[in-house]
N, C-alpha and C positions, 0 to 999 in steps of 0.2 A: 189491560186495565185492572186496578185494583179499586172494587170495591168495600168498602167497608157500613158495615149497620151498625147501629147505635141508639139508645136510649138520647132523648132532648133532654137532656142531665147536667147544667153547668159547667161541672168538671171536665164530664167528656167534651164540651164542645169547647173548653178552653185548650187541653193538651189535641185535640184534632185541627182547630185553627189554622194552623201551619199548611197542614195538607192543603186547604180553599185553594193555593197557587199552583197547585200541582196539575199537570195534564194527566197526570196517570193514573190520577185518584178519584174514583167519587164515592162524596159520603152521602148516605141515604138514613135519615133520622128520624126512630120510631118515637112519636109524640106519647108522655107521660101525663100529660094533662088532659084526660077524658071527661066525654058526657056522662049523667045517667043514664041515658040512655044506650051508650057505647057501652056500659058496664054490662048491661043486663044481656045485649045481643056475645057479647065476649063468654060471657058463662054460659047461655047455651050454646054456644059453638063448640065451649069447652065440654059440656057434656056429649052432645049430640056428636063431636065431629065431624062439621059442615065446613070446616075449613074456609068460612064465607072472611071472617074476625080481619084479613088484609085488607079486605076491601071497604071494610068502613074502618079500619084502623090508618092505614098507611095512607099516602097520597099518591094519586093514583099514576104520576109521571114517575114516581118511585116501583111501583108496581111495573110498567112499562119497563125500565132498565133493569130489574131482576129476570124478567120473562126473556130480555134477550142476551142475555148472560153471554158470550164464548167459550170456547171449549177453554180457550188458553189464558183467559179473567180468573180472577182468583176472588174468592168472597171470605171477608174476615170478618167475624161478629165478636162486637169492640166490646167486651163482658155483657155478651146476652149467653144466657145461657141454660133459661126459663124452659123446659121441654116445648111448650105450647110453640112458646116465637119461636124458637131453632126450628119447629116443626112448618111452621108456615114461610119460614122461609124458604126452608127445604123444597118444600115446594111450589111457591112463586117460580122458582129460579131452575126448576122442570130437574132437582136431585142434583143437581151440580157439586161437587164438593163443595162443603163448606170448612172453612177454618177457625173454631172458637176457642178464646181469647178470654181468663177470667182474670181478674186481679181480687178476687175473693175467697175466701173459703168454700169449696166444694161439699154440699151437705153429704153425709154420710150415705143415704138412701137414693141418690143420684148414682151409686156404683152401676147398678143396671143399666139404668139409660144411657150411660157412659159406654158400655160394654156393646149394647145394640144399635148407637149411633154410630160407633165406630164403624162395625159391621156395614152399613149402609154407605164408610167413607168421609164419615165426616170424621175433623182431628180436633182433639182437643190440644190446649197448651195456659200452662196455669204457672203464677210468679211464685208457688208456695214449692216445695222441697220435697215438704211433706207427703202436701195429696199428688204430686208427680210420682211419689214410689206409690203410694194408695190405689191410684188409680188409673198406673200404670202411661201415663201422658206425656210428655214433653215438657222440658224444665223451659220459661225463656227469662229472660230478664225483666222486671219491673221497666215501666214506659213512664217517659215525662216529656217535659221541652223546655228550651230555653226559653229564660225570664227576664225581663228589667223591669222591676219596677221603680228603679232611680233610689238615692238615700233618704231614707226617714229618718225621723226624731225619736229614740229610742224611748216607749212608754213603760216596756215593762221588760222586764228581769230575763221574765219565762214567759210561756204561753202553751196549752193545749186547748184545741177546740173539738169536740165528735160528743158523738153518743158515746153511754155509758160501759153499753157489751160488756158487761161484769168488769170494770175496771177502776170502777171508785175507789174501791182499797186501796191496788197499788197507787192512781193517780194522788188519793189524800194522802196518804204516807208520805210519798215525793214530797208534795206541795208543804207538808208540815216542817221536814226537813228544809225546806228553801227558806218558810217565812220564820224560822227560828233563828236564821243566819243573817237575816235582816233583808232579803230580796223581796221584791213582791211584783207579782206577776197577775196573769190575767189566765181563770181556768173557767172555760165553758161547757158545761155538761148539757148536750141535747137533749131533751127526757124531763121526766117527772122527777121531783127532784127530792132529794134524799134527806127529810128531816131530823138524821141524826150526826150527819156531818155538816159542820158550818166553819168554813177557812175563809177569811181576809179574800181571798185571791179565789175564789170560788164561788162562782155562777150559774143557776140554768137557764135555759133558754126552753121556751113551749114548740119552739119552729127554728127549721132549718135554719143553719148561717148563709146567704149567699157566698158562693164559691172566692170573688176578687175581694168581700168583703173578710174574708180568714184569711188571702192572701193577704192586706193590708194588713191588717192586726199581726200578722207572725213579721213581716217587712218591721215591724216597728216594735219587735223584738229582741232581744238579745240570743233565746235557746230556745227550740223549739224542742216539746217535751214528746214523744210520743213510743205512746205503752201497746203492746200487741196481744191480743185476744189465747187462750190457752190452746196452746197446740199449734199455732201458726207459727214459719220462721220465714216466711216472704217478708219483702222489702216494701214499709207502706209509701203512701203516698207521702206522707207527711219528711220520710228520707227524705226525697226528692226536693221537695219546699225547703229543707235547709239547706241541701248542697249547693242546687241551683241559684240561693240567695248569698250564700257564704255565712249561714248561721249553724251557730252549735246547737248540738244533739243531746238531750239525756232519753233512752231507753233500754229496756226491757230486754230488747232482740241480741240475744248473746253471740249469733252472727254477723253484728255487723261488724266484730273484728275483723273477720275471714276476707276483707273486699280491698282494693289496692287503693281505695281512698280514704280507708280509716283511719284515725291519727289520736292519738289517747289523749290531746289538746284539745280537738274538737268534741270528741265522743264520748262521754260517759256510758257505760254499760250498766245499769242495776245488776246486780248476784255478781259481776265480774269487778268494777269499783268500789272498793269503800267508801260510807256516808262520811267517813270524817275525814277523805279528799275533796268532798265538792263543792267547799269553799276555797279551795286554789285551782279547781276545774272550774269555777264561775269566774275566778278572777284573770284567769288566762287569758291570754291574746288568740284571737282565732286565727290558723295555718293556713293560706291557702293552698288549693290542692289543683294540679295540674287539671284544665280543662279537657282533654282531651280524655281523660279517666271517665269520665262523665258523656260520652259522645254518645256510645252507643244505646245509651238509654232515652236518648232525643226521638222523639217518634219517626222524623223523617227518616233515621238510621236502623230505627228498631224494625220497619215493615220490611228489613230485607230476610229478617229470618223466617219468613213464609213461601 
């Protein structure tokens, strides 16, 4: 049996979906919606080290199949990787190996915990390049799944939707170059918002997008823009949202040449494309790329490398 934990997170429970058919899998999902009360019992736990925090956090049939773990189950935590939860789960599940799994940036000051979790048996594996030589971990591939959302009505040009994470610059820059060429798109910046930049095509937003809500919006786009944070070279999610859809790309990530799906039709690079190509890069016919390129990034395919 493959267990897998999880944050109740949109995304996660849209790319894990798939798994619900599986006999081989069970997902057990750590609720992000607390009481204040649950808040206050969590920080002393955290101080104190009462280790009690599963037991008013988790539900307690979830608690029950950690406790009888098997030698020959495997526990994968689907980017948890908070010391605290790794900790509690570590020991629900009475030290069992555990195997976690980030699709984020690894803070710099996690080198330790990294080093003495290890020690204890548990592995890390992370989609970034970078913090696999940093932190000495396991490279695996970026995780997604397949999609139909069926054809929409093309609204806009372009589209990015996230939080800021220091990327207003480049995102205005891009977006000034799009709407001087006469495209207009749709740019939402999560966050407080930036009273000295104001573009046509640029939005914020005070609260999260829901998750099939970005997936529509990008469905009913042309490109899908996405700029990657200083020092990352993992493949975001937002890759995966255009492949799987058959939508073009413009980013940042000067790796995504390196990958057997990349096509200079589809792909725009920034620092590697010239701006005075991406007016015959937007008016290009999208390539399609062999499906099977694309396979082993499918969740049900991706759990074999555990």
């Amino acid at each position: 049996m493959i267990y897998i934990v999880h944050y109740d997170i949109d995304y996660h429970n849209f790319i894990l979906q798939p798994l619900h058919e599986r006999t081989d899998v069970t997902l057990i999902e750590i609720p992000t919606k607390i009481s204040w009360l649950m808040k206050q019992l969590l920080r002393i736990d955290h101080q104190l080290k009462l280790n009690m925090a599963p037991y008013v956090r988790y539900r307690k049939s979830d608690i029950f199949k950690l406790k009888f773990v098997k030698n020959d189950d495997k526990i994968i935590l689907f980017s948890i990787i908070y010391p605290m939860d790794v900790l509690w789960i570590f020991k629900l599940a009475k030290k069992h190996p555990l195997n976690i799994w980030t699709w984020n940036i690894i803070p710099y000051y996690y080198t330790e915990y990294i080093k003495e979790s290890t020690k204890r048996g548990i592995k890390f594996f992370t989609f970034d390049k970078g913090d696999s030589i940093k932190h000495s971990i396991k490279l695996l591939p970026q995780v997604y799944r397949s999609l139909n959302l069926g054809s929409r009505a093309i609204k806009n040009d372009f589209v990015f939707i996230g939080k800021e994470k220091g990327r207003i610059s480049t995102i205005a820059n891009l977006t000034k170059q799009l709407e001087n060429l006469g495209y207009s798109g749709k740019i939402i910046i999560v966050g407080p918002e930036h009273n000295s930049i104001k573009l046509k095509s640029l939005e914020y937003s005070s609260h999260l997008i829901p998750y099939m809500d970005v997936l529509q919006i990008e469905a009913s786009s042309n490109v899908i823009i996405d700029i990657i944070q200083e020092g990352q070279s993992g493949l975001t999610l937002r890759i995966f949202e255009a492949l799987f859809m058959r939508k073009k790309i413009i980013s940042n990530n000067s790796s995504l040449e390196k990958y057997a799906w990349y096509n200079a039709n589809n792909i725009f690079i920034i620092g590697k494309d010239n701006y005075e190509s991406l007016s015959d890069f937007m008016s290009q016919k999208y390539v399609d790329i062999p499906l099977e390129l694309l396979s082993k990034y499918d969740i049900n395919n991706w759990l074999n490398n555990f």
